[in-house]
N, C-alpha and C positions, 0 to 999 in steps of 0.2 A: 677636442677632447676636454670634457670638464672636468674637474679633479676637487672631490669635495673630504675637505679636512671636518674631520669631528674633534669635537673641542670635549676635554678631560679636566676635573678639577680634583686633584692627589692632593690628601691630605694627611702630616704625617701621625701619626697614634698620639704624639706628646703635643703638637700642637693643638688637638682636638681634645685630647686630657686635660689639660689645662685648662681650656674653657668650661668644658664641660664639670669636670671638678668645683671648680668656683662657681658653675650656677647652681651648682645640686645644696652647695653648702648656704646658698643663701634663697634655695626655691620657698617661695611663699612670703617672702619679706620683700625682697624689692628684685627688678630688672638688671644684671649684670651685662657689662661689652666691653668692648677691647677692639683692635685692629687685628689684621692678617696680614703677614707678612711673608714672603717666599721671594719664589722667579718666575717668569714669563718664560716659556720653552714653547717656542714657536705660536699656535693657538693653546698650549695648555696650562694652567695654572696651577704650579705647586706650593700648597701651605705648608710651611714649614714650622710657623710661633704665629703664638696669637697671644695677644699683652692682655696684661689683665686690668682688672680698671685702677684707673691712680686717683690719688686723693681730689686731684679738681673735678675727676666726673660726678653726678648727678645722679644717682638710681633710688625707684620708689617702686612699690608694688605692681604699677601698668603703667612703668617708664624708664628709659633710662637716653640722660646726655651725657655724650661722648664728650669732651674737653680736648681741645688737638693737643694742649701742654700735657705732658709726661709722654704722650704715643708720640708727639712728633720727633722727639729726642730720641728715643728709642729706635724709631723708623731713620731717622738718619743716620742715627749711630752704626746701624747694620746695614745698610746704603754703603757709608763709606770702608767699614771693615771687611765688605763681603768683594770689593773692588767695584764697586755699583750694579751686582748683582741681584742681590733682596732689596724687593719694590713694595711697595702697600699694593695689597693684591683687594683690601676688601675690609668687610665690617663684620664683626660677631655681633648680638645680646641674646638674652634668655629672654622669653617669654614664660606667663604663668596659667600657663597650659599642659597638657600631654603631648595633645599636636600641635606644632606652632605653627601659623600662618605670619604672613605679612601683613601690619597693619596699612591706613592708608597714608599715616606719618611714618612710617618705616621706607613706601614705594616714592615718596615725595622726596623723602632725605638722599636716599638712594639715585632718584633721577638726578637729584642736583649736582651728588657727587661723581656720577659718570658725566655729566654735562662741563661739570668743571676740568677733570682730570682727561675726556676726550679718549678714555682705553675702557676696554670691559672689564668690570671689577665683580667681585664675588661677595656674596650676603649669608650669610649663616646664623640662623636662628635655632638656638638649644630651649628646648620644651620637657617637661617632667619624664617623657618617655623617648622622645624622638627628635628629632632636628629636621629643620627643611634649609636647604640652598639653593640659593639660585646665581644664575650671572645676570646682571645688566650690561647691556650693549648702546654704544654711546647712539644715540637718536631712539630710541627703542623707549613703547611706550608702559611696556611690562616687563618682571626678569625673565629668561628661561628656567624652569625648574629643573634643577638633577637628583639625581635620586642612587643611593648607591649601586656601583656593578661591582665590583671586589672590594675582599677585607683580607688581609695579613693583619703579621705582627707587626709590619711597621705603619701602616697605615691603611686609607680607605680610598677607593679609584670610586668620585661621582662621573655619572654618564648622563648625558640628554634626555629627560622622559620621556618619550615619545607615547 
């Protein structure tokens, strides 16, 4: 008997506010990111916060660098208060688009940091109108795209695109 799990990435309404808020207020000027942070629930990933960028990041019209100093502090700091429950599940920025896509310094950042960390992590790109996510999977040469299947008030359930 084969038994195949589908993998869910919940996102909650204020961790996606967040970001999403900070790219709207700076769309057309430069590239905003942050980390994701949540749990790992068996195959699914929950976003819970997403930081916002700290003064050592780097953002410009068609770029932005992450700085690990301020997210790493942050990401431990909730690491160890959550009892080593909330993990870096992943990476946010805006792009200066309607529909974002992945660039090919985006899928390259992206494989490094699954190849380092060795667990599937999660990629969320906020654009003028829309956002795309995806998961990368450690040896995988491209992410899986998901695309949303439910919305509440607390948040957004992404599913597999099939």
């Amino acid at each position: 008997m084969t038994v195949h799990t589908e993998r869910y990435v919940l996102a909650s309404q204020r961790a996606l506010a967040a970001a999403a808020n900070d790219a709207a207020r700076y769309a057309g000027k430069q590239e905003r990111g942050g980390i994701l942070l949540g749990t790992r629930r068996g195959t699914h990933l929950h976003i819970l916060e997403a930081t916002l960028p700290q003064r050592w990041d780097r953002g410009s019209m068609f770029a932005f660098r992450r700085s690990a100093r301020g997210h790493q502090e942050v990401a431990i700091k909730r690491w160890k208060s959550s009892g080593q429950t909330i993990d870096w599940l992943g990476e946010w920025h805006s792009h200066p688009e309607s529909i974002p896509s992945p660039s090919g310094i985006d899928l390259h950042s992206w494989t490094s940091i699954v190849a380092a960390r060795k667990t599937p992590m999660v990629f969320l790109i906020i654009g003028y109108h829309d956002l795309w996510l995806g998961i990368v999977e450690p040896n995988a040469r491209s992410p899986t795209v998901y695309r949303e299947a439910e919305r509440t008030t607390e948040g957004i359930a992404f599913a597999r695109q099939m």
